[in-house]
N, C-alpha and C positions, 0 to 999 in steps of 0.2 A: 205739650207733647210728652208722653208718657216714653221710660222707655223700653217698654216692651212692643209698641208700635215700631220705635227705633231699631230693635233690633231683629222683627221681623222685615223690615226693609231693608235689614244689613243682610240677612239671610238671602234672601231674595237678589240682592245685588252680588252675593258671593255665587250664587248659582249662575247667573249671568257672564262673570266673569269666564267661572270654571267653562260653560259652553263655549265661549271664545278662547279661551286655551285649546282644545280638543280640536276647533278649526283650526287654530294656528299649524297642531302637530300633525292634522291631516295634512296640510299644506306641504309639511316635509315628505310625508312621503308621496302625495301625489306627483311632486318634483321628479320623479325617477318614472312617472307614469305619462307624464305630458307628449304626446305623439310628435314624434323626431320630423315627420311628414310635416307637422305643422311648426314647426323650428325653423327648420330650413327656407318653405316658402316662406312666410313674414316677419322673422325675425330678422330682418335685414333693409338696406335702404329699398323703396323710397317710404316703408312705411316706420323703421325707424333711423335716426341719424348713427352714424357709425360710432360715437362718444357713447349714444345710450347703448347701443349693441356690445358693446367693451365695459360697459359700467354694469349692468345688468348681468353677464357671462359672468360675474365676480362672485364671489361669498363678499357680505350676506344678502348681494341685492337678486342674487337666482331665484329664490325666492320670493323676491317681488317681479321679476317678468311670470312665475307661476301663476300668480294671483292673478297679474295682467289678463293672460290670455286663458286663464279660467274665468275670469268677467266676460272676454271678449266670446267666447265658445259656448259659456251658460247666458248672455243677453246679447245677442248680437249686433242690439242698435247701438251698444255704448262703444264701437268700434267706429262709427260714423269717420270722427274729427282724423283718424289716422290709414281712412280705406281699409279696414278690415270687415266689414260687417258680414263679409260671404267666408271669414274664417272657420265658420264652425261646420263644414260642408268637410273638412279634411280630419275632422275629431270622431271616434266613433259614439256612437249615441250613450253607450254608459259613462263615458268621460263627459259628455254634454248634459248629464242627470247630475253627474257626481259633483261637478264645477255647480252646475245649478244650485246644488243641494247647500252645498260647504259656504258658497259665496250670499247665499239667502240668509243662511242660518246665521253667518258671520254678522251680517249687517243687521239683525231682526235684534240679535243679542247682545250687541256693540251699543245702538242707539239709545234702550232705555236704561244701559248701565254705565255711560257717561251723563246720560241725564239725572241721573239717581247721584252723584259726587255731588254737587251743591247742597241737595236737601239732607245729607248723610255728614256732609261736612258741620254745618250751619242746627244741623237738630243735635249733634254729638255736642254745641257751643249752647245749647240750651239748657241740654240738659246737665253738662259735669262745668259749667261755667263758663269764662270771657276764655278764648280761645287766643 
């Protein structure tokens, strides 16, 4: 393995990264954009337990009920397991692009840049020696 193969796939993997950084920080501010309409009805029993409604309402996990119900509002079947799947009917349609958008692009650019750590780790041990 040469390394300039090497470091055109470090390149490629820092590109990846930086795309999932850019969703992370859209995430924040989508937080301030999430429809209060859609809070109220299902952010509460029987579709969540009152621990997670109290854990979630918290810094830093608000932003994970975002991503939540940006998954649930951009793919509505992944709401099945907790009766949400008719949540996205209370979202307006740019917010159900936007969750689309962030939450597609998060996973397209996540999966081949955790894939990419092995080969990055283990070619970096070829080339500059025993790791």
């Amino acid at each position: 393995m040469s390394l300039e193969i090497l470091l055109k796939v470090f390149y490629g993997w820092a590109i990846l990264l930086t795309i999932c950084m850019v969703c992370v920080a859209a995430t924040f501010f989508i937080h301030i954009l999430v429809p209060k309409s859609l809070l109220k009805t299902y952010f509460k029993p029987p579709h969540f337990s009152a621990g997670e409604v109290a854990i979630f309402s918290a810094f830093p996990f608000m932003f994970m009920r975002t991503v939540m119900f940006m998954r649930i509002v951009g793919f509505p079947n992944s709401g099945k397991k907790r009766g949400l799947t008719q949540a996205y009917q209370l979202a307006p349609s740019w917010f159900r692009l936007v969750s689309k958008v962030v939450v597609g692009v998060f996973i397209l650019a996540s999966a081949p840049m955790f894939a990419l750590i092995p080969y990055l780790y283990f070619g970096y041990c070829v080339v500059h020696g025993p790791c």
